[in-house]
N, C-alpha and C positions, 0 to 999 in steps of 0.2 A: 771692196765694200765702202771705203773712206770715199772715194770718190762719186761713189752713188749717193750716200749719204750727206755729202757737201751740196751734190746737184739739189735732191730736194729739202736741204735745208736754205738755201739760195732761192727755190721758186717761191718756197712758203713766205719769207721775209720779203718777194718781190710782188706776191700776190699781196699780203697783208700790207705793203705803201700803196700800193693801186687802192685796197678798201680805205685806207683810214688816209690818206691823203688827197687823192681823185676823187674817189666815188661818195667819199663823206660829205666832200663841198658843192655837189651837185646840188643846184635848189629842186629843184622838178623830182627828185628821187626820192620818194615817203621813205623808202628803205632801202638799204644798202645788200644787194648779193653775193651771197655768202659764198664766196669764191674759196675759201681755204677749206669749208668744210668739203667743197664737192673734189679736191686734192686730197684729203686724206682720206672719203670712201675711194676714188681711185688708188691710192697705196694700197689702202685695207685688202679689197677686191684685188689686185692684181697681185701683191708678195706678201700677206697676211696676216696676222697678229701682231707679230713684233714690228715693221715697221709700219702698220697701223698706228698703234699705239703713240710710239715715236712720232710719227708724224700730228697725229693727234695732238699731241703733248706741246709739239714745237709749234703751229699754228694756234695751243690756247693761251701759249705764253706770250708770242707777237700779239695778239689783241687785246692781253691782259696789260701788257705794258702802252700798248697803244692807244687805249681806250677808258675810259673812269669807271670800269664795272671793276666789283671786287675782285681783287688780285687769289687767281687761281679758279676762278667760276670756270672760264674757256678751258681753263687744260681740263678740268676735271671732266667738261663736256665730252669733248673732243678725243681724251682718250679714251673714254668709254666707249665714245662713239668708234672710234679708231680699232680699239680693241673684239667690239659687236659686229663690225660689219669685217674683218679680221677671220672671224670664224666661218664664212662662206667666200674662202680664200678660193679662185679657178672657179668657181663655182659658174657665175653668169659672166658670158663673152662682154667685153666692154666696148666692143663695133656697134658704128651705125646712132640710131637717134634715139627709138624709142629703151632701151637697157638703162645707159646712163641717164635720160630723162627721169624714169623710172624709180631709180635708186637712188636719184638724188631728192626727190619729190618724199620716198619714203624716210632719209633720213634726215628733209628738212621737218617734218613732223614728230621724229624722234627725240630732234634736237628739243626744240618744243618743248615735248611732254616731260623730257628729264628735266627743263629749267624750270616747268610749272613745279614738278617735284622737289626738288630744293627751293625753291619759293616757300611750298609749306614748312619747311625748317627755318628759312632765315625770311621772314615777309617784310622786315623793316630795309632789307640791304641787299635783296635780289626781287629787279624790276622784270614782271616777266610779261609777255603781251596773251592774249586768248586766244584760242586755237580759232576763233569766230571770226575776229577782228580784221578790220582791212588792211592791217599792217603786214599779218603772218600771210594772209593770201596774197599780197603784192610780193612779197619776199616769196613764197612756195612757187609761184609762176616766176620770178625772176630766175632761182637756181634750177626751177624743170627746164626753162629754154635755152640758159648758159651753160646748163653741164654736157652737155654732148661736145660742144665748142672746145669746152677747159680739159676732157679726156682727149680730143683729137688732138691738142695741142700737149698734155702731159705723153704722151703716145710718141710724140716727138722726142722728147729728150729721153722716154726708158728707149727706144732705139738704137741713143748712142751708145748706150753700153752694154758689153756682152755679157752672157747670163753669168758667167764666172764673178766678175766683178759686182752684181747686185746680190751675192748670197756673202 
């Protein structure tokens, strides 16, 4: 399990340099594709709760240290989120286009709606955008067309290891 656990604490910290290094300094990019969260609904969905969460957790700390949003907003996201989609563990197969499209599409709106919600508790120090805005539909169409791509590719490294070692 340390081994599995090193692998995707290793992708999360290689995905989050890609966002906050590469894709941040794109000009042409209104906004950056949330490439870690569609990694942890893939954990969630494929080994469930607990390394949901974890995963969650470790991808809201990389962008919390990586980025100027209040320290702890991402994990708090993320494990929830980690934790939420956690509970329809085996549930939906994660082959092919339209599933992961799908599920990442639902949980870029989730994300969303939980930061509008901490918004209304903190409005002076959590910037949140509108589920209307051209921002959130550039970002929702970015992570519905990359996430079939980022499972095919996380697909690859749970391969290398056998199921004994990821429990």
């Amino acid at each position: 399990m340390g081994k599995y656990l090193l692998s995707i604490f290793l992708i999360l910290l290689g995905f989050a340099l890609l966002e906050s290094a590469v894709l941040s300094n794109i000009i042409f990019l209104p906004v950056i594709p949330d490439f870690l969260l569609i990694c942890v609904i893939y954990y969630s969905f494929q080994h469930g709760k607990t390394i949901g969460e974890t995963s969650g957790f470790m991808s809201g700390l990389f962008i919390d240290f990586l980025s100027g949003c209040p320290f702890g907003l991402n994990c708090l996201l993320r494990t929830v989120i980690g934790y939420v989609c956690g509970f329809f563990n085996r549930t939906f197969a994660m082959e092919g286009f339209l599933v992961p499209a799908a599920l990442s599409l639902v949980a870029t709106i989730f994300k969303v709606l939980l930061t509008q919600i901490i918004s209304l508790f903190y409005p002076s120090v959590v910037n949140s955008y509108h589920i209307f805005s051209l921002d959130f539909g550039f970002e929702l169409l970015m992570n519905t067309l990359f996430a079939p791509v980022i499972v095919k590719f996380l697909g690859f490294f749970d391969d290398l290891f056998p199921l004994q070692e990821k429990l």
